[in-house]
C-alpha positions as CSV (number, residue, x, y, z in Angstrom):
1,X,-159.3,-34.5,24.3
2,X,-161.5,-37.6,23.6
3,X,-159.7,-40.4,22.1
4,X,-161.6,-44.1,21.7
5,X,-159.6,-47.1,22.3
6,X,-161.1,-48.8,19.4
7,X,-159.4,-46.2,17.1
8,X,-156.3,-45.8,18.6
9,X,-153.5,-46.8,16.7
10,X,-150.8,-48.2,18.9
11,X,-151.2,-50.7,21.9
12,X,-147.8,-49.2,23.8
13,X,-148.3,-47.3,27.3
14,X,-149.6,-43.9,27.2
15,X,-147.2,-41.2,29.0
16,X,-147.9,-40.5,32.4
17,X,-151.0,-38.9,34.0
18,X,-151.4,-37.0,37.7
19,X,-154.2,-38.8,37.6
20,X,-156.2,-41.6,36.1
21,X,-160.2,-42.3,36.9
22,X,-161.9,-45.0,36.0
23,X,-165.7,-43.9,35.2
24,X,-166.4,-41.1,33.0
25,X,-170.0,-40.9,34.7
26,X,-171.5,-38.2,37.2
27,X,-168.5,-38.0,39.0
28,X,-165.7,-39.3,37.1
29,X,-166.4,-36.2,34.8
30,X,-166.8,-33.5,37.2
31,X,-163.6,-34.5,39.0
32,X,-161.3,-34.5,36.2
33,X,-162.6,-31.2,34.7
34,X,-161.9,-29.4,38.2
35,X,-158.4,-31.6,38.3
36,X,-157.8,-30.4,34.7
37,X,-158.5,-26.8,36.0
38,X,-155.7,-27.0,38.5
39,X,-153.4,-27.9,35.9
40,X,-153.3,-31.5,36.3
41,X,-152.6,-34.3,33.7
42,X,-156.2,-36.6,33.9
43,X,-156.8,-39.4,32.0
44,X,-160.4,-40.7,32.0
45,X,-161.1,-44.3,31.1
46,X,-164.6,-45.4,30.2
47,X,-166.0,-48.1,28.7
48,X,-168.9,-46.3,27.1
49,X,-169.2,-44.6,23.8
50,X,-170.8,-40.9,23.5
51,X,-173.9,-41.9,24.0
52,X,-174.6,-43.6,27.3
53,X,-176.6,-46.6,27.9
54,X,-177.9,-48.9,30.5
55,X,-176.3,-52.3,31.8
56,X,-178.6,-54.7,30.3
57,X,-178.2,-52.7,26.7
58,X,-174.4,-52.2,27.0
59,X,-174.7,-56.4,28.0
60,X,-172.9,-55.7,31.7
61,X,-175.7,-56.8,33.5
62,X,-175.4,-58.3,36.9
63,X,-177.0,-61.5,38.4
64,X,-180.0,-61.4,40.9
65,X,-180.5,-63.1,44.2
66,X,-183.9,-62.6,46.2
67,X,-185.4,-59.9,44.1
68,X,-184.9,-57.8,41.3
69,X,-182.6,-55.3,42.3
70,X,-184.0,-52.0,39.9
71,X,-180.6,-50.1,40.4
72,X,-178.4,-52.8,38.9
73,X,-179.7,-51.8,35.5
74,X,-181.8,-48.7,35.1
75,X,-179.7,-47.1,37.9
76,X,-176.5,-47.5,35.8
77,X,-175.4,-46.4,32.2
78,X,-172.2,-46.6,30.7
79,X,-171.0,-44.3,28.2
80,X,-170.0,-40.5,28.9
81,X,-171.4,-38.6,31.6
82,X,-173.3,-42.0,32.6
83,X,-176.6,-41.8,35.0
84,X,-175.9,-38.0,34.5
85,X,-177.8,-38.6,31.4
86,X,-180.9,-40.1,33.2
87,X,-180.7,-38.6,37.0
88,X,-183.7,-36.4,38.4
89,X,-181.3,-33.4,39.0
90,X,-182.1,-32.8,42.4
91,X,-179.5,-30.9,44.6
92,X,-179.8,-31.3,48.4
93,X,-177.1,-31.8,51.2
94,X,-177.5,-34.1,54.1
95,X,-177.8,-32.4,57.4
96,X,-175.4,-31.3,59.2
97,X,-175.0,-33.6,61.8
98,X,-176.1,-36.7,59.7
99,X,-173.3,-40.0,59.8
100,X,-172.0,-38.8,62.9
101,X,-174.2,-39.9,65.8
102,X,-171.7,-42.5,67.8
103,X,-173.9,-44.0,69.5
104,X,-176.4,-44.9,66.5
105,X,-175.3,-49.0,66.6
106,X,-177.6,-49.4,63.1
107,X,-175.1,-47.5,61.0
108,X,-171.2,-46.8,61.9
109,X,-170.3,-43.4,62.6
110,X,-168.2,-40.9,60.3
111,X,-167.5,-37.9,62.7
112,X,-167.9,-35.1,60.3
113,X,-168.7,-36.4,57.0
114,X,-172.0,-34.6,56.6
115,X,-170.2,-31.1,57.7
116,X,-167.4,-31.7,55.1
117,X,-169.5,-32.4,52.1
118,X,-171.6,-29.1,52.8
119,X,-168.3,-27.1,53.2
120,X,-168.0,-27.7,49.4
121,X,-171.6,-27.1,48.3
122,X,-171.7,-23.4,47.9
123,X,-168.1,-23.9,45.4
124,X,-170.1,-26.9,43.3
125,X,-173.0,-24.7,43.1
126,X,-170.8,-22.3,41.4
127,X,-169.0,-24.9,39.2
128,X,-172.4,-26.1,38.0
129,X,-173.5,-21.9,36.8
130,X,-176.4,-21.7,39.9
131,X,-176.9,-19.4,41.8
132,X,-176.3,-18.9,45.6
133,X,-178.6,-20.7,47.8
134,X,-179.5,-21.1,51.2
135,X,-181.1,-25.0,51.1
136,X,-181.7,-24.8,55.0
137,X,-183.8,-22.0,54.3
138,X,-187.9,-22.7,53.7
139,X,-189.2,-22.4,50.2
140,X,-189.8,-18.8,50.4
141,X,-193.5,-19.2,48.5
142,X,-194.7,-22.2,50.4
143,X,-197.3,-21.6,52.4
144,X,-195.9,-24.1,55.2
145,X,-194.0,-20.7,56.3
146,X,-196.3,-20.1,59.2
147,X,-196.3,-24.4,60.1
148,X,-192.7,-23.8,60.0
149,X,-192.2,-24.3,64.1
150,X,-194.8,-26.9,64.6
151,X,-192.9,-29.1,62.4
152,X,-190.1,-28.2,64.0
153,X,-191.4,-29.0,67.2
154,X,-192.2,-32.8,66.2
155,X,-188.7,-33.3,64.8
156,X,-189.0,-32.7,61.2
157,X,-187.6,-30.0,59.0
158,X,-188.7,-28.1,55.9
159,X,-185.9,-27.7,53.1
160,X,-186.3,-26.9,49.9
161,X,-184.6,-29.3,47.0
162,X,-183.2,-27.3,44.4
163,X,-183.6,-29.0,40.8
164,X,-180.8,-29.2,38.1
165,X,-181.8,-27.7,34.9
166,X,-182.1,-30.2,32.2
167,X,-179.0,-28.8,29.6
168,X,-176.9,-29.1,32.9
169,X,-177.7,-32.8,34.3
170,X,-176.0,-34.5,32.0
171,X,-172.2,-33.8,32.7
172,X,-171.4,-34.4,29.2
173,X,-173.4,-32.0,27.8
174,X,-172.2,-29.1,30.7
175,X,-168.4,-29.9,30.6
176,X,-168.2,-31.7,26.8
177,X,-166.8,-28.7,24.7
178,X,-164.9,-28.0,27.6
179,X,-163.2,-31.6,27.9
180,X,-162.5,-31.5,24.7
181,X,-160.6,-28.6,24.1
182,X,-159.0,-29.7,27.6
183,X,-154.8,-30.3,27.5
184,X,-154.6,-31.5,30.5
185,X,-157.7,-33.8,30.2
186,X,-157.6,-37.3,28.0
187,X,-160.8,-39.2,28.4
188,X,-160.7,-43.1,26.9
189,X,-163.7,-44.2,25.2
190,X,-164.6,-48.1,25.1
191,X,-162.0,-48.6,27.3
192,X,-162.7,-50.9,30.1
193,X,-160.8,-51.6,33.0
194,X,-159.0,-54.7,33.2
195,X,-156.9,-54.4,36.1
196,X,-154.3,-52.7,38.6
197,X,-150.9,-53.6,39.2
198,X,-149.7,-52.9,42.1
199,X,-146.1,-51.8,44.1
200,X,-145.7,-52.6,47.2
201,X,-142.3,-51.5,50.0
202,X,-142.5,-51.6,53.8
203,X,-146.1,-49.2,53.7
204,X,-149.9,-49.9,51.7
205,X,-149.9,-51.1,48.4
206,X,-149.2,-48.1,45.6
207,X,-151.3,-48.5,42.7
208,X,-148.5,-48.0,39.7
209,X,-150.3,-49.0,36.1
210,X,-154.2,-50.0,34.9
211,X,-154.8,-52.1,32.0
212,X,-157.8,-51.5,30.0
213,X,-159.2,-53.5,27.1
214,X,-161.8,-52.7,24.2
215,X,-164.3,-54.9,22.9
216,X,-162.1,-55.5,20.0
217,X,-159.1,-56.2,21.3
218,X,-157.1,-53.3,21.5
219,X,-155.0,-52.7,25.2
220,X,-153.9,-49.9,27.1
221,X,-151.4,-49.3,29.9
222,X,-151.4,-45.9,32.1
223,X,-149.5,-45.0,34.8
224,X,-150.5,-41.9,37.2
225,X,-150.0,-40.9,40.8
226,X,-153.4,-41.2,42.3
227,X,-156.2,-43.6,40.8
228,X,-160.1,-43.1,41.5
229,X,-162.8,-45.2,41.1
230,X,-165.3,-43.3,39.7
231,X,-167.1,-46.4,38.0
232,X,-170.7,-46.3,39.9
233,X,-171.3,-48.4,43.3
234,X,-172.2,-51.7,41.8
235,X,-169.4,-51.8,39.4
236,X,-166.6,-50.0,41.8
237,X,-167.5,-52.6,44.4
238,X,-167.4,-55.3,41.8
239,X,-163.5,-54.4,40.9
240,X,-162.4,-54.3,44.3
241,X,-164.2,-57.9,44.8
242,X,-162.2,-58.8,41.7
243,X,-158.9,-57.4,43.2
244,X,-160.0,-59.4,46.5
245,X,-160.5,-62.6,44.7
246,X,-156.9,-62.4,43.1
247,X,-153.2,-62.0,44.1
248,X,-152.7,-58.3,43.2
249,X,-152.3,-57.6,47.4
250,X,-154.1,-54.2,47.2
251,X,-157.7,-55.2,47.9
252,X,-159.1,-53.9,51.2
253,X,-158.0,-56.4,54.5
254,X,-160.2,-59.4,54.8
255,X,-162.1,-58.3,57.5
256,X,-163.1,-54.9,55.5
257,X,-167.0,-55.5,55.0
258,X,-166.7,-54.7,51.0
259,X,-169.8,-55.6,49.4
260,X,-171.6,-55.9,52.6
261,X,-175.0,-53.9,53.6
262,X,-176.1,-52.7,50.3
263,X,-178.5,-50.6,51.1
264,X,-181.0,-47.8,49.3
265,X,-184.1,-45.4,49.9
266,X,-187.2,-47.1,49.5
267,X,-189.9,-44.7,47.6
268,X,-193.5,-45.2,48.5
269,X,-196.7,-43.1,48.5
270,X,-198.0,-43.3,51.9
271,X,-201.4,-40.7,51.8
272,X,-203.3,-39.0,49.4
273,X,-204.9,-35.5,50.1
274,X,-208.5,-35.1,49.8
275,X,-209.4,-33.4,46.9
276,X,-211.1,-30.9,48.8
277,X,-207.7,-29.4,50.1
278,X,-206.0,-29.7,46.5
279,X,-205.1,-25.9,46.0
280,X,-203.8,-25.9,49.9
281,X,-201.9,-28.7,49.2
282,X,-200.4,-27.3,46.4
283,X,-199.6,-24.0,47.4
284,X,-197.9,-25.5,50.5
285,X,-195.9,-28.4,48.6
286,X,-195.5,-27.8,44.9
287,X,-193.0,-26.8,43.2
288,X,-192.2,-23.3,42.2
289,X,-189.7,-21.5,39.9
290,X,-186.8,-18.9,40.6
291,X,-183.3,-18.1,39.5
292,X,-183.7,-20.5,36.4
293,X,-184.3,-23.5,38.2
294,X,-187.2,-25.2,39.7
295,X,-187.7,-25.3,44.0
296,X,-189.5,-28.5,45.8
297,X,-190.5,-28.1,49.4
298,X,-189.3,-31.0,51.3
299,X,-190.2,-32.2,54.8
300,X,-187.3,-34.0,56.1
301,X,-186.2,-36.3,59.0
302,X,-182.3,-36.3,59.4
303,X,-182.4,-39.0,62.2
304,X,-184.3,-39.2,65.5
305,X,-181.6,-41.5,66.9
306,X,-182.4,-44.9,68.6
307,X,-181.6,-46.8,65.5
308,X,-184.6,-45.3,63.8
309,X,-184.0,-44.2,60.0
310,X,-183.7,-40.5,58.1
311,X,-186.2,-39.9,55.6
312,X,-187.6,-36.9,53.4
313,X,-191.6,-36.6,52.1
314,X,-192.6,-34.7,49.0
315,X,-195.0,-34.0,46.5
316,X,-196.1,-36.3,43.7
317,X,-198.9,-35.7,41.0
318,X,-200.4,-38.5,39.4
319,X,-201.8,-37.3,36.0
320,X,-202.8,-38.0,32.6
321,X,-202.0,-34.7,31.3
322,X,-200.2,-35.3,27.1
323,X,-198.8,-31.4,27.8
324,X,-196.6,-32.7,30.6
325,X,-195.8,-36.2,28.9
326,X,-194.6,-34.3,25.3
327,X,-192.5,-32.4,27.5
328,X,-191.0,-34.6,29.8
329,X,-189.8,-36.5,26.8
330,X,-188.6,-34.4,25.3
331,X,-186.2,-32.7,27.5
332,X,-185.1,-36.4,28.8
333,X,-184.5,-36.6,24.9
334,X,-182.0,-33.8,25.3
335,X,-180.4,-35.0,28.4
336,X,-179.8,-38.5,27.2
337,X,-178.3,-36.8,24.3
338,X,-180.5,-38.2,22.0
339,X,-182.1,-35.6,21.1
340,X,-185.6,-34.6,20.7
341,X,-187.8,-38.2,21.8
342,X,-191.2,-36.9,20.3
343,X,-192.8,-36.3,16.8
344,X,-194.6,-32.5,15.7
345,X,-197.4,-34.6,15.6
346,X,-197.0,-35.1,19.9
347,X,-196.4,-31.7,19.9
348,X,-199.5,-30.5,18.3
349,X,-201.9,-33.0,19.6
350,X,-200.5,-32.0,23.0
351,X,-200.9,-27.9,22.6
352,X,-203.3,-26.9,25.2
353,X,-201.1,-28.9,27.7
354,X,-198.2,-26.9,26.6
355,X,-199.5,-23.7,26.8
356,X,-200.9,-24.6,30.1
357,X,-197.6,-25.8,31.4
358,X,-195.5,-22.8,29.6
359,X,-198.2,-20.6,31.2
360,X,-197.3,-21.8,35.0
361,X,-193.9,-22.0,34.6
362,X,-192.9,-18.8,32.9
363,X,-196.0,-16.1,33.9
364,X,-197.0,-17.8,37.5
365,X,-193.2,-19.2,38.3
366,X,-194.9,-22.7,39.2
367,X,-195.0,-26.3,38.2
368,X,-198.0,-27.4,36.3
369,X,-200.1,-29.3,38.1
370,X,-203.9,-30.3,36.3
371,X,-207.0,-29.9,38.4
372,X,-207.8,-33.7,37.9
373,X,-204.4,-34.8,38.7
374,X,-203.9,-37.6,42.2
375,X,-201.9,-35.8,44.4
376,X,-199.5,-38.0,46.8
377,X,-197.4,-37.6,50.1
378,X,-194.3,-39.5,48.7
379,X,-191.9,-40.8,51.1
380,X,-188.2,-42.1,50.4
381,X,-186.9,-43.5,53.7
382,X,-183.1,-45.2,54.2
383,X,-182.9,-49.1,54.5
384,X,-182.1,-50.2,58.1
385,X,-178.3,-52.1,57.5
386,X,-179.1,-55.6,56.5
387,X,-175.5,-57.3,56.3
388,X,-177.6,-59.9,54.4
389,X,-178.2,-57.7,51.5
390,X,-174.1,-58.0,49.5
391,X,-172.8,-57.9,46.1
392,X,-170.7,-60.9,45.7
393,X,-169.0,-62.4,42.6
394,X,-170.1,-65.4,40.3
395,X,-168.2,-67.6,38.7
396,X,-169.6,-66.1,35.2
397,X,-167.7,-64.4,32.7
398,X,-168.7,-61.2,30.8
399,X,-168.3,-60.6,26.9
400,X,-164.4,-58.4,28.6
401,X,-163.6,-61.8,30.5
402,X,-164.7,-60.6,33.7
403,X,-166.1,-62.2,36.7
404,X,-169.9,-61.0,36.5
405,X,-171.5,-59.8,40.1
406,X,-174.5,-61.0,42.2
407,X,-176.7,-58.6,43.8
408,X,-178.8,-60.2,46.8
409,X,-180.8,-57.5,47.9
410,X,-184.3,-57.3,49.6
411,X,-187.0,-55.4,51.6
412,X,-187.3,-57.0,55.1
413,X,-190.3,-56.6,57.2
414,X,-188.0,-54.0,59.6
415,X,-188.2,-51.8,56.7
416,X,-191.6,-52.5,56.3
417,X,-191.8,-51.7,59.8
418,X,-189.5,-48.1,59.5
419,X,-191.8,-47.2,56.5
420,X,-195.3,-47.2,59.0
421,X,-193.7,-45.6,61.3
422,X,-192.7,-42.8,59.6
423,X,-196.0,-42.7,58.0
424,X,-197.2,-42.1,60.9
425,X,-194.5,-39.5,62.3
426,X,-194.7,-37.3,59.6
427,X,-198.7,-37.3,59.0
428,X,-198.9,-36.4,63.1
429,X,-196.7,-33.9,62.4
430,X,-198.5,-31.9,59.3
431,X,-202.1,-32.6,61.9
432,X,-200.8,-31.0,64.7
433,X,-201.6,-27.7,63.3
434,X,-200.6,-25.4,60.4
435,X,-201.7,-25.1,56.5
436,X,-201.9,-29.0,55.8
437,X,-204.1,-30.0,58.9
438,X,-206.2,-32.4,57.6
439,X,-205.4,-32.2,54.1
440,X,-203.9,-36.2,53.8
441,X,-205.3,-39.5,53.9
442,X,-203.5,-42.0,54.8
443,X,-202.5,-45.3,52.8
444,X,-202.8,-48.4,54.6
445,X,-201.3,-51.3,54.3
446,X,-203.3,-53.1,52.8
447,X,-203.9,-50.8,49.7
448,X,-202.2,-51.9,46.9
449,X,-200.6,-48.8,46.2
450,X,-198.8,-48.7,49.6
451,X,-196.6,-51.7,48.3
452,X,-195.7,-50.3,44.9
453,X,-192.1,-49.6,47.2
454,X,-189.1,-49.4,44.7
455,X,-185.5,-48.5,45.4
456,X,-185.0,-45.1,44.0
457,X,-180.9,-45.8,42.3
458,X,-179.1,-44.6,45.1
459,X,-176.9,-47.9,46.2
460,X,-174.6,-47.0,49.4
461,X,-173.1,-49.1,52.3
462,X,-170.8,-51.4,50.0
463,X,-167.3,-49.4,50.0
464,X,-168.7,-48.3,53.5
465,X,-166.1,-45.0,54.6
466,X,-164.8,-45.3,58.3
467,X,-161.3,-45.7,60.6
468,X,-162.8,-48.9,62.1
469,X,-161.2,-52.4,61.0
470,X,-164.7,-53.0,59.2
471,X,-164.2,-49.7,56.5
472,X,-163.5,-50.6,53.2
473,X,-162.1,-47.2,52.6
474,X,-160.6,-44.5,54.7
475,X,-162.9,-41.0,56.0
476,X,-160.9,-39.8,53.1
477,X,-162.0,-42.2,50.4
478,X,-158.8,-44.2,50.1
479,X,-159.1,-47.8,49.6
480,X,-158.0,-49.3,52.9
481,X,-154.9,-51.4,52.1
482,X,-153.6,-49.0,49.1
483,X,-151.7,-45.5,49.4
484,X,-153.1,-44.1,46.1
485,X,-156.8,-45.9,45.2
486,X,-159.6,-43.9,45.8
487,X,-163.0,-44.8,45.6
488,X,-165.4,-42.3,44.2
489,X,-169.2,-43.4,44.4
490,X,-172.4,-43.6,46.2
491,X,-171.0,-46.9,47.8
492,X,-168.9,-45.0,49.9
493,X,-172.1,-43.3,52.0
494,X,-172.9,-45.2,55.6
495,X,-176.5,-45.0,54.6
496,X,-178.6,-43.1,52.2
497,X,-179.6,-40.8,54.6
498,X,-181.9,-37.6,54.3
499,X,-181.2,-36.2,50.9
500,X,-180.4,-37.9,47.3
501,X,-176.5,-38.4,47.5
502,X,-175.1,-37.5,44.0
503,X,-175.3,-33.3,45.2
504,X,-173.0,-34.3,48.2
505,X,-171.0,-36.7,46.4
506,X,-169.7,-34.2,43.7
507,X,-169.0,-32.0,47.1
508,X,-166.5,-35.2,48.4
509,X,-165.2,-34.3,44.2
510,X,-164.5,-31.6,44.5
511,X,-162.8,-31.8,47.7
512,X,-160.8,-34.8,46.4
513,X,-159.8,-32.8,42.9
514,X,-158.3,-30.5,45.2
515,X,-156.3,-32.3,47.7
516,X,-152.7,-32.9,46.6
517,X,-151.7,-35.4,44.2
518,X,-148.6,-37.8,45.0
């Protein structure tokens, strides 16, 4: 059922939930429509309306220190289903052994975290209508097959991402009908969170009732069991920071490093192949079609150790092709649930690029990629900790009343450093031998292009899980401090690791939706 708070008639308590999560985004919505499976009474409170949109539209934006921080806005949207309605889809689990090295002193251990999260992948592929897939398997039509143990050999893996078809990224649009016709599922439009109160005996804090307020006004108490924070990681850690700033005594213990080491991957191009070896390139990294969904090869570095960083290296086509840009659009159209973003007019101007895209993808099972098109060595590496980078609080209000957050984040020259070196690491690797010998120019430094870095929206580190006196929340998501609050985000993640983190986040959902409640 999906009730806004602007429309609701009363401002008494509503009756009691199982359990109540704050966030109807990515995660917030797939947890409470496996909770509401298991019979449980969820109640969902977002801020949004229908129709999500980012933080600088929806006027939550937050305050930058050093540099522009590209997450804090177009990495967050409020409204249902949330960045579900913007993300790139891509499913991929960390490796196995990822988060857990103990004697790795640039990131604290979590014995076991990686392992868990994959435990759940082959159930969340299920829940999300995909078929079964072995991701530590090669692409089966690359033609890497045969550089397979050469790349091995130097340390670096080939996966294959699986991508998200567009009518199922938005979580909204894949669960909506379902969620409404739910019983045991009430989700809270424009209802943002105020505050917790708290109960506290001889043991942790136990979170007892959340207030939430509209835009207009209206209030709403609910009480439930268990809470989650399911509100994104700038905004989760911003509410914690706000319980830390007040007298509530359920924040995390003072020397909990919330908001500390925001970190990110940083995306950069770092070669170009010659145009000569175009077609080999392609054939070894582009993307290919199978089982309704779309296959990227990926050559991947879970962690050499030593304090050195895990990254991933893909294909990217720079074109100026109207088939692919008509297209593009308007499926993001449909995801963002704004339907169709182009005119007929688009469409016809754009018709041999259609047919030529339609062609690949549904006779020759491939990705489109033009003749003329730049084709790029991508690389998306993790930050190395900087405890410098922190979300803190200003002394600012919001339009809700709310103390508005500061994001100081930056790229240090170590992580200019980390980005050579892998360069270099994975470009020795593809010239040792095998199909892409010699098919990739490298960037250097000085080329403009090699600084055109940007986060890619994937904030960890600032809710950092762990059972040393520095977590902010327990290996099991529970704020430190607090019986009943969990936290529910990217900010939960050590580092950002080898792999986009919203696949192996909904795995820690899907896990948590199925623990026992109270």
């Amino acid at each position: 059922m999906i009730v806004s708070l602007r429309e609701y008639a009363t401002t008494e308590s509503a009756p009691q939930s199982d359990v109540c999560v704050i966030g109807g985004g990515t995660l917030g919505l797939f947890y409470a429509v496996l909770a509401g499976r298991r019979g449980l009474r969820v109640s969902v409170l977002e801020c949004g309306g229908r129709v999500p949109s980012t933080a600088h539209d929806f006027g939550i934006q937050a305050a930058a220190g050093h540099s522009t921080y590209g997450g804090a806005d177009q990495g967050r949207a409020f409204g249902l289903g949330g960045t579900s309605s913007r993300w790139g889809g891509v499913l991929l689990s960390y490796g196995p052994s990822e988060f857990s090295d103990p004697t790795d002193q640039s990131f604290p251990a979590v014995p076991g975290l990686a392992a868990r999260m994959r435990s759940s992948a082959a159930q969340v592929r299920q829940v999300l209508g995909l078929m079964p897939l072995d991701e530590d398997a090669p692409p089966a039509r690359s033609t890497l097959l045969g550089s397979q143990a050469l790349l091995a050999a130097r340390g670096i893996a080939l996966r294959q991402a699986e991508w998200l078809p567009f009518a199922k990224r938005n979580m909204w649009t894949a669960f909506g009908i379902e969620l409404e016709r739910s019983e045991n599922v009430v989700v809270w439009l424009d209802a943002m969170w105020k505050s917790f109160e708290f109960q506290r005996a001889n043991g942790p804090a136990r979170v007892v009732r959340v207030h939430a307020t509209s835009a207009d006004g209206k209030e709403l108490v609910l009480s439930a069991s268990r809470f989650v924070l399911a509100a994104g990681a700038i905004e989760s850690t911003r509410m914690l920071l706000e319980m830390a700033s007040g007298s509530s005594g359920g924040a995390p213990p003072p020397a909990a490093d919330l908001g500390v080491g925001l970190s990110d991957h940083l995306s950069t191009p770092v070669a170009r192949a010659d145009g000569a070896h175009s077609d080999r390139v392609i054939r070894a990294l582009g993307s290919t079609f199978s089982s309704g969904t779309m296959k990227t090869p990926r050559l991947v570095d879970h962690g050499s150790g030593g304090g050195k960083p895990a990254f991933f290296a893909h294909l990217v086509a720079r074109r100026d092709d109207a088939g692919f840009d008509v297209a593009r659009r308007f499926l993001l159209g449909r995801q963002k649930g704004i339907g169709r973003d182009v005119s007929f007019r688009d469409i016809a101007s754009a018709g041999l690029g259609l047919f030529r895209l339609g062609f690949e993808r549904y006779v020759r099972s491939r990705l489109y990629i033009p003749s003329a098109a730049e084709l790029l060595l991508q690389l998306d590496i993790e930050q190395a900790r900087n405890d410098g980078n922190v979300i803190t609080l200003t002394d600012d209000l919001d339009t809700y009343g709310r103390r508005i957050a500061r994001i100081d984040w930056r790229v240090t020259e170590v992580d200019w450093e980390n980005v050579q070196w892998a360069s270099s690491r994975i470009l020795d690797a593809m010239n040792a031998g095998g199909e892409l010998a010699g098919a990739f120019r490298p960037i250097a430094p000085a080329d403009p292009l090699f600084r055109t870095t940007r986060d890619t929206f994937h904030p960890v580190g600032t809710c950092r899980m762990g059972d040393d006196a520095r977590a902010v929340v327990s290996p099991e998501m529970v704020v430190r401090g607090t019986s009943n609050l969990a936290v529910l985000s990217t900010a939960v993640l050590p580092s950002a690791g080898s792999a986009n983190p919203t696949f192996s986040l909904l795995c820690l959902a899907h896990a948590l939706a199925h623990e026992p409640v109270g």
